[in-house]
Every structure is written in C-alpha cells, then in structure tokens.
N, C-alpha and C positions, 0 to 999 in steps of 0.2 A: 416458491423456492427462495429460500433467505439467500442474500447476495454473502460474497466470499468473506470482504468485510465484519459482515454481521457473525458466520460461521465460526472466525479466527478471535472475535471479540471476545465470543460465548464460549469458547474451546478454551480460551487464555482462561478466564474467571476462571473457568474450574478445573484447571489443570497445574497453569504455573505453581509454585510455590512463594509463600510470602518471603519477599526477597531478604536476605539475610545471609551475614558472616556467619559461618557454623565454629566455633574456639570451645573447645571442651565441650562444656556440657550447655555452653551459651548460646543462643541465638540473637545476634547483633544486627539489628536495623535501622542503627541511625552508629555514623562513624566520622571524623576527625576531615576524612574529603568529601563530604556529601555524597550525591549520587549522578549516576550515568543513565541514559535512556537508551530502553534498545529497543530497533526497530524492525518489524515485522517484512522479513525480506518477500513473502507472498503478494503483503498488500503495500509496502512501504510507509506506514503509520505506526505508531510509536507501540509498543507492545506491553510495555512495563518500564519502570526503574528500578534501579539498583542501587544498595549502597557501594560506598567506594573503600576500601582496605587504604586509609594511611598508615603513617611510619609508624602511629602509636597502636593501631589494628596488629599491623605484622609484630612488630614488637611482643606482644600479647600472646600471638597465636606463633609463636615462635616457643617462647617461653613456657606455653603449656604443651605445647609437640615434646620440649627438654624434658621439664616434668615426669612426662608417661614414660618417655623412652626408658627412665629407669627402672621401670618396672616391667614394660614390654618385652623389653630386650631379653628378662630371665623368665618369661612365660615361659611354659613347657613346653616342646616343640609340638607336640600331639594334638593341645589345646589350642593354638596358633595354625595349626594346618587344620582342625576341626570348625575355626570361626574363619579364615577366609575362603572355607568349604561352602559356607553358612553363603557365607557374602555371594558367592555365585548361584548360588539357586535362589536368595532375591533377589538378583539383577532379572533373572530368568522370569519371577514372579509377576515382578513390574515392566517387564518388556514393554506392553503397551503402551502403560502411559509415561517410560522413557522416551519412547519411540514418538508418539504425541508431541511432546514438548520440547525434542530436536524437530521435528517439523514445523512448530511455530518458532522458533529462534534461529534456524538457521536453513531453511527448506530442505533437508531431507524426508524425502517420501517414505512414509510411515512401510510401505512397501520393501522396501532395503534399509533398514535402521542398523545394522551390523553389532545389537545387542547382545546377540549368541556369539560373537567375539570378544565381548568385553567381560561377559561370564565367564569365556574359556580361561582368562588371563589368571582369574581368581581361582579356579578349580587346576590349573596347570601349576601356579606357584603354591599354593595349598600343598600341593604334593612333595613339593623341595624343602618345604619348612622344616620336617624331622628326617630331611637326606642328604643336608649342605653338610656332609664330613669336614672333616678338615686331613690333613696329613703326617703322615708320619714318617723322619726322613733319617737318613742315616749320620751318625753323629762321629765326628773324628776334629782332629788326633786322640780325644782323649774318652774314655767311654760314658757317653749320656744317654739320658731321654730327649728325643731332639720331636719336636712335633711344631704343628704351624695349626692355630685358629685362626678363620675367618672371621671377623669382628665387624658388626655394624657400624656406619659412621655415627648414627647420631641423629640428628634432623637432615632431613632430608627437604631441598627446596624442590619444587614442581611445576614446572612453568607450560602448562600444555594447550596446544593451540585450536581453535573453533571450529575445524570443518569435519571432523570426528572426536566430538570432546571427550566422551562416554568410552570411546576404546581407548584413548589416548590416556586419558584418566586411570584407566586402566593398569595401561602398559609400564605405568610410573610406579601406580601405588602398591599393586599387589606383590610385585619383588621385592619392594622396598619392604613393604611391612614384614613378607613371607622369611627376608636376612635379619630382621629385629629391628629395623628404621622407624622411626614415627616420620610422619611428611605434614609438611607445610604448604597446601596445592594455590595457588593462583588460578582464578577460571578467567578466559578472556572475556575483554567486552563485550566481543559479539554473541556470548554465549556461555551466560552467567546462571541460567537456570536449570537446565539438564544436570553438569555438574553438583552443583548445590542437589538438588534436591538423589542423586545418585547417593552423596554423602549423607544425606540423614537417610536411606534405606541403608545404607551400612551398618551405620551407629544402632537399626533398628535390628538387623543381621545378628547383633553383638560384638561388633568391633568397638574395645573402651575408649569410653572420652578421652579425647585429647590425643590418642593415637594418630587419627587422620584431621586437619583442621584445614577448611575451605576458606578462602580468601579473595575478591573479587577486584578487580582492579587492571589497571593497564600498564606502561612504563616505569612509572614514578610505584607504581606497589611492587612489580619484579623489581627495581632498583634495590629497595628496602629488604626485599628477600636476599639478594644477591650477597649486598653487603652484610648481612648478620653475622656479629662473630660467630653468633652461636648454628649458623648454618653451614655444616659440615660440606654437603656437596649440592651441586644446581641440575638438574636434570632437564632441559628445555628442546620444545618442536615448535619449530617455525621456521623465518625464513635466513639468509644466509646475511645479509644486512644487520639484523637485530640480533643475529648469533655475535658477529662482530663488537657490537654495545657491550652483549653480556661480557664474553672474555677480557673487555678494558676494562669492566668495572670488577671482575671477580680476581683479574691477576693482582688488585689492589691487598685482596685477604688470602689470595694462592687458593680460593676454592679449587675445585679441583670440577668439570664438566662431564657430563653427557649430552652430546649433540645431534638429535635426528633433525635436518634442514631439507632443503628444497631439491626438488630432479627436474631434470628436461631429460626421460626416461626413452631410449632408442628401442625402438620393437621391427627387428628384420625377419621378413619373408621372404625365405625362397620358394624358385619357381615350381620346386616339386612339393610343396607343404598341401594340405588339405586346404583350398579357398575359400571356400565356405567357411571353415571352423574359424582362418587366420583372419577374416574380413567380421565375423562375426564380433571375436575378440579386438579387434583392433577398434571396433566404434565403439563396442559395448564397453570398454574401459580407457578409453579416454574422452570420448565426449559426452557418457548417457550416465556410467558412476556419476555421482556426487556431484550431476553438473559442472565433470570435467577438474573440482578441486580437491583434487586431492597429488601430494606428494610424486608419488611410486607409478604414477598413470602412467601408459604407453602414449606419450601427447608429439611423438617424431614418427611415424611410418616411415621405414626403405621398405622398399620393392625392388624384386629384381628384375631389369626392363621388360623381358619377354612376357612377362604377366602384367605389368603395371595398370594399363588402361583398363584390365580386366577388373584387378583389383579396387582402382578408383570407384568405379561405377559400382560394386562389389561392398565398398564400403559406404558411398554415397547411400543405400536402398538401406542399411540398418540405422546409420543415422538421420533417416528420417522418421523411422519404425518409430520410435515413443509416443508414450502420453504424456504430453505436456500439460501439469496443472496446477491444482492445489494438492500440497504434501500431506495434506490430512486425510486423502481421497487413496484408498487403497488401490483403487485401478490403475495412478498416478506412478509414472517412470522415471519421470523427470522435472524437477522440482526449479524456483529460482535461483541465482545466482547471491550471494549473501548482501550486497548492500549496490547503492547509487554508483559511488568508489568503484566498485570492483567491472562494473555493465561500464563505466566507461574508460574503463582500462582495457578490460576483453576488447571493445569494438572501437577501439584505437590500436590494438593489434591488425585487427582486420582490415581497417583502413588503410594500414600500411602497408599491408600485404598485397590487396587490391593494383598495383602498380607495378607489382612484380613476379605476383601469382596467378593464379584459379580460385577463384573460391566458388569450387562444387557444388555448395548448398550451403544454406545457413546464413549468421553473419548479420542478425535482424532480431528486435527487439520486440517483442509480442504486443498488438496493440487488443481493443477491443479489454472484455473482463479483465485482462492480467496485465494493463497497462502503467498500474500505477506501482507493482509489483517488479520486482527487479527479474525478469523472464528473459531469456535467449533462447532462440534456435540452435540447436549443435552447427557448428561450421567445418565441415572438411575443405583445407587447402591444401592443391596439388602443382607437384611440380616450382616446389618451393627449394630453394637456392641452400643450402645445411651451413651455410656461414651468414642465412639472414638472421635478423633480430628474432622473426618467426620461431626462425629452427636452437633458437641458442637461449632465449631469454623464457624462464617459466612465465606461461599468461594466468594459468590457476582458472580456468574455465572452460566450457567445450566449445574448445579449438583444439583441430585434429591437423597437421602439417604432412603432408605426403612429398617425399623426394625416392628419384629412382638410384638403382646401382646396376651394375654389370656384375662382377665379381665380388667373391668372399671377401675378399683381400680389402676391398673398396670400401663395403658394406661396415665391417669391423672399424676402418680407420674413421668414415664416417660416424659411426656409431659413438665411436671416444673421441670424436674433435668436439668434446665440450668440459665447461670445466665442471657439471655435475656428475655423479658419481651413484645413485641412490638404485637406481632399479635398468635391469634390460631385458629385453624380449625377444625370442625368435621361433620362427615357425619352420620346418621341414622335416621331411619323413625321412633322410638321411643321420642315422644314430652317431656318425664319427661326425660330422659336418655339427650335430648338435654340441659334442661335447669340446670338438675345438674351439668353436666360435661361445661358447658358453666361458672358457677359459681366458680367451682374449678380449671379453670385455671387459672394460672398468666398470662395474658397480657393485653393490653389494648383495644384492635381489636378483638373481636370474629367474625366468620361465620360460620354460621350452614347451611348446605348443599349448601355451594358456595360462592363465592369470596364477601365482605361484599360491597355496594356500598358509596366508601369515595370523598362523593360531602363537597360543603360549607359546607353542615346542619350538617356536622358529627364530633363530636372531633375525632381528630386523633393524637394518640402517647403511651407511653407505660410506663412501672415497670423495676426494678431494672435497668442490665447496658443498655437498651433502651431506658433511660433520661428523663423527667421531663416537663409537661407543656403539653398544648396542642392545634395543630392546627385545626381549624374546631370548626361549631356551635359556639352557645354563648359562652363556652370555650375560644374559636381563639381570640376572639376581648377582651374577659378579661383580655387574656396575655399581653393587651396593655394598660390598663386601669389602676391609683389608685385610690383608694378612700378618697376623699379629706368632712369630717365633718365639715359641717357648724353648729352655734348654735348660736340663736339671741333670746335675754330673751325677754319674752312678759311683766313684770313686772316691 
C-alpha cells in the first residue's frame, strides 16, 4: 500500500492545474511578485507554487474585466442566462475532480465537497438574468415617463476566502455576472488552485474572455484591487479584522462593500426538542462540517438544564462517530484542519479552556500516519462560562462549547451576548416557542430544528461584526445593481 505522502504526490501531478493568473484570454505564470507555496494540510509538505498577482497583474486584469464589461453588459439577457446555465452543468461535470483538488489544498473530504451548491448559484442566477425588471413609478407634478433601471457597476472586485473557495467563488460571481458585472476574483493563499482552475472550466462553459479574470495573491494584491479607480465595488468573506483593513483602504475611493465576516453562531435546545435529531445536529455541524471552519457553524451549544447532561453525553457519542483521515479517501468524514497556524490556535483555545471547563472528548492532535498532517480530534467542551474567551471568540475549528440555561428568556439574552451576528439555531417541538425565539435573535441565518438549507434562493449574511450585504436570493444580485432614474416629460 503506497504511504499518504506518495498518494497526495501522485494525485497533485495529475490533478492540480499548471499554476497561473487567468486575464482574458491569458495564462500568466510568472508575475511582478514571484510566487507563494502552498502546503499540503493532509501531509504538511509543500504541495505546489503559485504565482503571485502584483499591482501591475491587477492593473491588467482590472483593465480587461473594463474592457468586456462593455460589451457584457449589452449581451442579450437570454444569451447570458443561457451561458451561466452552461457554467453550472460544468461545475456539475467536473464535480470530482473539483472535489479532488479541494481535498489536497485544503482537506476537505472528497465525501462532502458542497459542489452541487456552487452549481446551484450558477443555475439560480441564470434565471434572474432576463427577470431583473426595473420599475416603473408614478410621475408628478407634471406629466412624465418616470421608470428606474437597474444598472451594473462595472468591475467588480472579489475577494473570497479558502475554507469553501468553490461555493464562495460562486456566491460572488454568478450575480455579478447574472446583473452585467465583469469580476476581478482574488483566490486566497491557501487555496489558489480549486478557484483557478473552476475559472478555466467556465471560460471552457463559454463565459467570454475577460468577463471573469482570476488573480492569486494575498494582502498587498486585495490592496491593489481595493484601491482601483476603475474597481466599482469590493465584495469580500473573511474575518472581521481584515474587513476593517478593507473599509480604511476603500473609504479612500468611497468603494462602496459587501461584507460576509465571521459567527460565534448560538444553537438552543430545548427540553422538549427531539434529542437525538438536536444532538445529532449540534456535532454534525459544528465540529465534523469542515473540520469545524466554517462561518455560520453552531460552535455555542445552550441546553436547557433539565436535559443537559443527557445532551452532553448525547453529543459526546456523535462527535466521536467520524472517520478521521485522508480527504481523498471517500469513506473519510473528517479531514485536516488547514495549516500549522490554525492546530495551534485551535489547541490554545483548548488549553485555555481546560482550567475552567470540561473537555468531554477530543482536544488532541493525531499522531501515528497523520502526524505530520495538520489532524484534530473534534473537542466538545462543557459547562463553559458564555462571557469565556471560549464562548465569544470564533476558534474556526472543531471545538464545540456547551453551556446550560434554565429559561427562554435566559437562553435568547445568552444567545445575543455576543458581538457576532451571522447565524442561530434552535431545537423544540413547540411552533410559537420556535417563532418567538426565532424573532429575538440577532442573526441573519435562523434554523429551527436543523441546519437552514443556503442554496441560490437564499440571502445569506448577517448583523453587527458579521458584516453587511447579502449573498443569495434577490438580495445577491441587488448587491450588484444601482438604480439608475430615468424621467422623460410627456408635455
């Protein structure tokens, strides 16, 4: 049997794509900042390099995004809902080996690749291309044609982040293009090649040169986007820190933002909910998803005391349940955590915890085959304090934090003593108990007994430091739109 190593060597050769800027009809592999190495979060060894997007890259790829838009923008609407039709049944086509090449750059298990979400975006905005109306509104004092066009910005910047590059990539480009945008995407360091190469099955789809143009790079290439005059508006997912960078640099040209940022996402059980369904959920999405990174995850448990312990233990038994291993391995549940960084952030959470908590399970770094590999155990901690560091600060991996309540009342105030704002959860077989507490929380995301399903149709984003704007549903495609009043007198 070939060791993991050898597997992930011989999987890269013939999967990555030859690293490259995509600009029109270009393919750029050598650029003005040299290149970045990215490392194999499975085995911790270097995976590939990349080139790097400087100012004279973006510049470039700014300038041919300007270009097309002139031409994009007066495509037919028929023709433009018919090729990002195209674009999602070859996402669909290339599933696997999308899914492949998120597993070696960033361990997602080939198992849950959330590909058929990032189609949907394409086949849901497809359908608004020829049904974005505009209005028509009543005209006085004096008698006109009074109407309002929706008008694309222009270039579009894209700044999307590595722990679901593919749906994210998504979620940016196909409104944008769907309102007449051209886009200018940024792919992060840690995951430069899934993007890229999604972007030339597009171009192969029939989306025109220059339309979508990929650009790899880190701060200093978002900076260059950011500032572009000719970059109409910034659309960026990350964390609430680097959102702050962006808006000091973009208040400099008054870009104008969309902001999806980070959750410490509160998920309450009560005592009458189904146990089993609420304990199922509560491990399965927050610490066995995505190895726990992701955003919108339930990563707070309340319980309400008279079940609590039961729940613990309840939830202890699923987050043991995975297969922990290699992402290229379809049996595989649960894949590494993305880099060195991140394993000893996570288990300096834990350590802190340790002193004030329970930690149920978990909390331990895999040694033996996946030792060299950035690997954790899921860790449920109980009986955590909701004003610790634990319960307030996102850790972006699987750590699961359990605290008890007594009352609704308790549960809710808990639930919003934080400054995130992005997603909330609650379990009970009570229909008015769901819709009040559904009302009273701050976030932008509710699910009442299970993970909320966020296709195209759905806005997605959130309240206070979990940012502004929103992906998804008619929302998605307005963040790309102005409204441009026309008025022609009849008199």
């Amino acid at each position: 049997m070939t060791s993991l190593v050898d597997r992930h060597a011989a999987r890269a050769a013939e999967l990555l794509p030859e690293p490259a800027l995509l600009i029109g009809d270009d393919r750029i592999t050598k650029t003005s900042s040299g290149f970045l190495e990215r490392t194999d979060p499975s085995t911790g060894l270097v995976l590939a390099e990349f080139p790097v997007a400087g100012r004279d890259e973006v510049d470039r790829a700014v300038a041919t995004a300007k270009a097309a838009f002139r031409s994009w923008r007066r495509v037919p609407a028929d023709r433009r809902r018919r090729i990002l039709s195209d674009c999602a049944r070859a996402i669909l086509a290339h599933e696997e080996e999308l899914g492949a090449i998120s597993a070696l750059e960033i361990g997602t298990p080939v198992s849950g690749n959330f590909l058929g979400t990032a189609a949907d975006q394409f086949d849901y905005y497809a359908g608004w291309a020829d049904k974005f109306e505009g209005e028509l509104i009543s005209a006085y004092p004096t008698r006109a044609f009074n109407y309002v066009k929706y008008e694309p910005y222009g270039v579009i910047g894209a700044l999307i982040t590595w722990n679901g590059p593919l749906v994210n990539m998504s979620m940016k480009v196909a409104p944008a293009l769907a309102a007449g945008n051209t886009v200018v995407l940024r792919t992060p360091e840690q995951a430069p090649f899934g993007p890229q190469r999604l972007g030339e099955i597009l171009l192969e789809a029939g989306l025109p040169a220059g339309v979508l143009n990929i650009v790899a790079g880190g701060p200093e290439t978002s900076e260059a986007i950011i500032r572009h005059p000719d970059v109409r508006k910034v659309s960026f997912t990350g964390g609430p820190e680097i959102a702050k960078k962006i808006m000091t640099t973009a208040a400099e040209t008054l870009t104008p933002l969309c902001l999806e940022l980070g959750g410490k996402s509160a998920n309450l059980v009560f005592a009458d909910a189904d146990l089993d369904r609420a304990a199922e959920h509560a491990a399965r999405f927050s610490v066995l998803t995505l190895a726990g990174q992701g955003c919108v995850l339930p990563t707070r448990l309340l319980v309400q005391d008279t079940v609590y312990d039961e729940m613990v233990e309840r939830v202890k038994a699923v987050a043991e349940s995975p297969t922990i291993g290699d992402p290229l391995d379809p049996a595989t549940t649960l894949g590494p955590v993305i880099s060195q960084a991140a394993v000893d952030r996570i288990l300096g959470f834990v350590a802190g915890a340790r002193s004030e908590a329970r930690v149920v399970t978990g909390g331990e770094r895999l040694s033996g085959e996946w030792a060299e590999g950035f690997f954790l155990t899921p860790t449920v901690v109980a009986d955590v304090e909701h004003t610790s560091t634990l319960a307030q600060q996102e850790v972006f991996g699987p750590v699961l934090a359990i605290m008890p309540f007594h009352t609704e009342e308790e549960a809710v105030a808990k639930a919003n003593d934080t400054a995130y704002g992005l997603g909330g959860y609650l379990h009970t077989s009570d229909l008015a108990r769901a819709h009040r507490v559904a009302d009273e929380l701050e976030a932008g995301v509710i699910g009442v007994n299970g993970f909320p399903s966020i296709t195209g149709a759905t806005p997605f984003g959130g309240t206070k430091i979990s940012g502004f704007g929103r992906e998804g549903g008619r929302a998605g495609i307005e963040e790309f739109v102005h409204h441009k009043n026309v008025w022609i007198p009849l008199d």
